[in-house]
N, C-alpha and C positions, 0 to 999 in steps of 0.2 A: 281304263279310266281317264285316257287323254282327250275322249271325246268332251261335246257340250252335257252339261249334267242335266237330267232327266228330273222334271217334276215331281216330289216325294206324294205321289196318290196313287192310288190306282191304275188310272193310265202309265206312269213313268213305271209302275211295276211289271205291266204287261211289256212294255216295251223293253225292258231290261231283259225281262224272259224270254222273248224273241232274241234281242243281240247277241244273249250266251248262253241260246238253245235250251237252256234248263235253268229250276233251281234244285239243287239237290235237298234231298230230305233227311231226316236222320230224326228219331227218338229222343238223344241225347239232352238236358234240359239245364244243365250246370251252368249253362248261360243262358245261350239260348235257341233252339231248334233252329239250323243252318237256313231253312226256306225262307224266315223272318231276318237270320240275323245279316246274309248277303245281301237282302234291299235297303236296309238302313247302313251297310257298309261303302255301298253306290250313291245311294238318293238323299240320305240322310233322316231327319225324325219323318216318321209317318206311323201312324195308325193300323194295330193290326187286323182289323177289320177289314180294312182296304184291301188288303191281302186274301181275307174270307172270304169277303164278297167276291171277287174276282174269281176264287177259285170255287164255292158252294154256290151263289148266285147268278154272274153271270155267265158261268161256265167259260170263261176265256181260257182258266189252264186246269190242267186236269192232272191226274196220277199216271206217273209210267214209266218205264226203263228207259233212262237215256245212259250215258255213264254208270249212275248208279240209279238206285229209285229216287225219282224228283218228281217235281212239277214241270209240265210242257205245254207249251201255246197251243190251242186249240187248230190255231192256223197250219200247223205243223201234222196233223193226221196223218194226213198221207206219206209222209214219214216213217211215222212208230208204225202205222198201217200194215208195212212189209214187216215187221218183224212178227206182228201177231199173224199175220197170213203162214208165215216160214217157220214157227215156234211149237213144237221142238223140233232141231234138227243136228242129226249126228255132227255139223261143222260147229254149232253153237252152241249145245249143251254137253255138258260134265255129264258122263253117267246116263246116255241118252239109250241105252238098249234095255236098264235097270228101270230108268222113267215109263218108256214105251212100258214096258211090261204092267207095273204098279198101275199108271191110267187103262190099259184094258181088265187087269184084275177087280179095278174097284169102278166098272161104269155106274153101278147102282149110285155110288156119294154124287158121281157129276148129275147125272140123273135129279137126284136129291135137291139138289143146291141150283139149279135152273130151275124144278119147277115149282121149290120156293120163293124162290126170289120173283118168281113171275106170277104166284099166285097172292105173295102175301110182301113181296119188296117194299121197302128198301128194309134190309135184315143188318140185323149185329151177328158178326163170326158166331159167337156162342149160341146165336136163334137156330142151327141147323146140328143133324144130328149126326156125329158118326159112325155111318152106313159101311168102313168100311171092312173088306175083306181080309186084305192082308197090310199090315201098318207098313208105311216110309217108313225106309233107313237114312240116314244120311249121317256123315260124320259133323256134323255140326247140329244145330239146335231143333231142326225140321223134322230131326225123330221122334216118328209115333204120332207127329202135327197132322193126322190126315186131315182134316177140315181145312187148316190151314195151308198147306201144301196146296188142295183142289182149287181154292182159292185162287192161291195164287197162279197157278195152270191157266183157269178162265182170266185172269185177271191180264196176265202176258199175252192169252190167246185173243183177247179182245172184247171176250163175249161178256164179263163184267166188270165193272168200275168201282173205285171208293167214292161214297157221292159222301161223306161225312164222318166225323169221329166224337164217339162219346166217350172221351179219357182218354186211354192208350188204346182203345178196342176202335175197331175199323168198321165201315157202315156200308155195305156192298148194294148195288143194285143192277139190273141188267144194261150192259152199254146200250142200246136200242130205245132206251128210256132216257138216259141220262144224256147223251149229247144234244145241244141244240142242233134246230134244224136248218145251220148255216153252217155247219161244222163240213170243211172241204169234202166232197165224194170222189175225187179223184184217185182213180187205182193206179199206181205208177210203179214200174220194174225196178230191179234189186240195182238195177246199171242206174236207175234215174235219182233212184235214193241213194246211191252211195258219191252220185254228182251234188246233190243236192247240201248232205251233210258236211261235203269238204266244203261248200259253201259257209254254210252257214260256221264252221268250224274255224277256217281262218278268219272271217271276217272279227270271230270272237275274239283270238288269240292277237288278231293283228299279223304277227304273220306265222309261222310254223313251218317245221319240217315232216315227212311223211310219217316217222317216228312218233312226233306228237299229235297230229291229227288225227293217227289210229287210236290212239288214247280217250281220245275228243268227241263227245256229245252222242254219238253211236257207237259207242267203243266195241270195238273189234267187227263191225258190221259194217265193215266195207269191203264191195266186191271189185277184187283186181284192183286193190287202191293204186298203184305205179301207173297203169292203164288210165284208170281216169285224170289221174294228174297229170300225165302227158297230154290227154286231150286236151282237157280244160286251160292248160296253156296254150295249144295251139290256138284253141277258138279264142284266146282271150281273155276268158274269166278271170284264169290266176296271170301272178304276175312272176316271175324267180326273181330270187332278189339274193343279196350276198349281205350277211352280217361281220361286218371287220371284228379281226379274232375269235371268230367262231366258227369252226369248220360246220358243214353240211351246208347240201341242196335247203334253200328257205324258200317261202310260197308267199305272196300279198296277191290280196284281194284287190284290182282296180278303184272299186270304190273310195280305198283309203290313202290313195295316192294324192288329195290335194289334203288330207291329214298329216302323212310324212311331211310334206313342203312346208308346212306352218312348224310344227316341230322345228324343222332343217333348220328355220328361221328364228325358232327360239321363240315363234309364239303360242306360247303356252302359259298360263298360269295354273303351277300346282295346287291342288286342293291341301285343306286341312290336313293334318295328320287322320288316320282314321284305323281302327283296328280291323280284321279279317275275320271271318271265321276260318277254323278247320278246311272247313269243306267249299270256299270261295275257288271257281273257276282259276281265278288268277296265279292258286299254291297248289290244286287238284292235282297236278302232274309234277311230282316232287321233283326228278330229275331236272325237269324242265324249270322250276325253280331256281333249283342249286344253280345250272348253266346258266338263266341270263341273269338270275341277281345273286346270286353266291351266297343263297341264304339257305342254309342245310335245316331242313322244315320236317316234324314227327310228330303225330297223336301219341301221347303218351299215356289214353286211356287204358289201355290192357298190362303197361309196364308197372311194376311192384312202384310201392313206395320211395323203396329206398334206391331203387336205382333209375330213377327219372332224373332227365339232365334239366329238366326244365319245370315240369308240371301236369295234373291231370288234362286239362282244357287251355293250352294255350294259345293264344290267340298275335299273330303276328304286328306288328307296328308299319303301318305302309305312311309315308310320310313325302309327296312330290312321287317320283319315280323309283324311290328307294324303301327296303325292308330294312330299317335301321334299329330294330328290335322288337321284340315280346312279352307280351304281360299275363299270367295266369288271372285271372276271374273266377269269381265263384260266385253268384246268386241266391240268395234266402230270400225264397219271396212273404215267408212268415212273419219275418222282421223289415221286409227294405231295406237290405243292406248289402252291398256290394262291394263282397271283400277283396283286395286285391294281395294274390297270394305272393306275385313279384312281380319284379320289374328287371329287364335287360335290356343291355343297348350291346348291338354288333359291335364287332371289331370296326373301325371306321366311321360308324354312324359320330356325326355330331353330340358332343357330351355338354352342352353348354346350356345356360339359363333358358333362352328363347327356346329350345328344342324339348327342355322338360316342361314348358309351360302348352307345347305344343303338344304332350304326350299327354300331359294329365286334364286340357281341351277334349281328347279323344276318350278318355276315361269317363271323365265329365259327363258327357254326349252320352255315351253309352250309356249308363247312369238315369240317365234323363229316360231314353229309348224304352229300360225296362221296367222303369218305376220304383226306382232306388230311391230311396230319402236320406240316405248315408252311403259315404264308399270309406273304407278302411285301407289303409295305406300301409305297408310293410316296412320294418324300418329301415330294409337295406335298398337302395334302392344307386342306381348309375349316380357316381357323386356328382359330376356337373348338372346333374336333374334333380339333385337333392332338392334344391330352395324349392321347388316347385311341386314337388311331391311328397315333401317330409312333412 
């Protein structure tokens, strides 16, 4: 976020999605689904539409495994491309001799589901029938899912796409239909892609260590990672750079080397305070968090009530270059009102008037974002913030 700030439209969202390989996606709705809430945490107010179109219209980004399931630049194919070429494979899948089996037991459902979708697409999950033989096991929710599971098979492998969603159900159609025909054809080896991704990875992170890159945008899809980062040093690309007091090997991008010099310089002007989601690139790598801003970061979706240090959906406080605290949120979009469950400030962060005027700017904002006509304010709240948020 030290770069120049990106137009809140369409364009600055495609170009966001490109500078941090993905948006990640998630169900979740207690504020607000991660793909929307990371471009208003970068760009600021915009239109979700903006986002639609880009992604149902004019196909710039599409559905697919990066990290986790998100949105990806279109420009980027040839990328995800090797993974659907290579998917399944004993190095990359869990349970990959179990899968193998279950896909040849049930070729009837793939069967099914291609020459549906090709006869009568673009189909809702529930428009197909299942054919199959023998149900998926799985120790999580995918049991007994066979539609969904085959689904999701073609979906990794390439062969169909989410072209849209009506509610929470998912809108399938064959990729061959659904990419435009400007969408890159270049086939590139597992060595080009996994040059490609530490690209695009550090440039995101700014800089990184091998540790976190694997983590990063292709997570665990990198071949001979050490290998290519040695190359890519010698030719150039990356740069090794040393972080004072922090041990490891660190990587920078060339590119961002007249970015460090302005920083070095102290020119910079911090943005507003602004909250994160969850799922923002910038806290995605906890560890990686905790080390460079010492901000010890949890979903405490699945923890009980009573033992949450924090809250169900809380949402970080980024302020300048600093995580100086967290506010739970909660969304009623039946009423417009936007509760806020608390408020915390780090050990350190600033406790004073201007910095709660600056927190509850960011509340504000978000507020505005989702269509709030009220926010509710809890009564405990950091005291030097109080005037500002009581």
């Amino acid at each position: 976020m030290a770069g120049p700030k990106l137009p809140a439209n369409a364009a600055g969202i495609l170009q966001l999605a490109i500078d941090l390989g993905c948006l990640q996606i998630d169900p979740i709705r207690v504020v607000e689904q991660p793909q929307y809430l990371i471009p208003w945490s970068r760009l600021g107010h915009y239109k979700h539409a903006q986002l639609n179109k880009a992604l149902w219209e004019e196909k710039t980004l599409f559905h697919y495994w990066a990290h986790a399931a998100s949105l990806v630049p279109t420009v980027d194919y040839p990328i995800h491309q090797v993974m659907m070429r290579r998917y399944p494979s004993r190095r990359s899948s869990v349970g990959y001799e179990r899968m193998m089996k279950w896909l040849e037991t049930n070729k009837a459902l793939k069967r099914h589901i291609l020459l549906q979708l090709r006869n009568k697409g673009p189909l809702r999950t529930s428009d197909f029938t299942d054919l199959a033989v023998e149900n998926f096991k799985s120790t999580g929710w995918n049991t007994d899912r066979n539609v969904d599971r085959m689904l999701d098979y073609l979906w990794t492998k390439g062969k169909v796409m989410i072209v849209g969603r009506t509610g929470q159900q998912r809108i399938w159609d064959l990729s061959e239909r659904w990419f435009p025909d400007w969408t890159p054809s270049d086939r590139i080896s597992y060595q080009q892609q996994t040059k490609a991704s530490i690209e695009r990875s550090v440039k995101a992170m700014g800089i990184a260590t091998k540790k976190q890159i694997w983590q990063y945008f292709t997570r665990w899809r990198y071949h001979e990672l050490p290998k290519a980062l040695e190359q890519l040093e010698k030719k150039g690309t990356l740069i090794p750079v040393a972080v004072p007091g922090i041990k490891g090997s660190w990587h920078l991008h060339p590119d961002d080397l007249a970015l460090v010099e302005k920083l070095r310089r102290g020119e910079w002007e911090p943005r507003p305070a602004t909250l994160l989601s969850p799922f923002d690139p910038l806290i995605a790598d906890r560890p990686r968090t905790k080390l460079m801003w010492d901000f010890d970061y949890a979903i405490e979706i699945y923890v009980p009530k009573d033992k949450r240090k924090f809250g169900y959906y809380v949402l970080p406080i980024l302020q300048g270059d600093r995580l100086i605290g967290r506010v739970d949120p909660a969304m009623d979009r039946k009423t417009g009102t936007l509760t806020i469950n608390g408020v915390w400030a780090e050990t350190g962060a600033p406790k004073d008037r201007p910095t709660g005027i600056a927190v509850k700017g960011a509340i504000e904002d978000l507020a505005r974002f989702l269509g709030a006509t009220e926010v509710r304010y809890p009564k405990r709240v950091p005291a030097g913030w109080k005037p500002a948020l009581g």
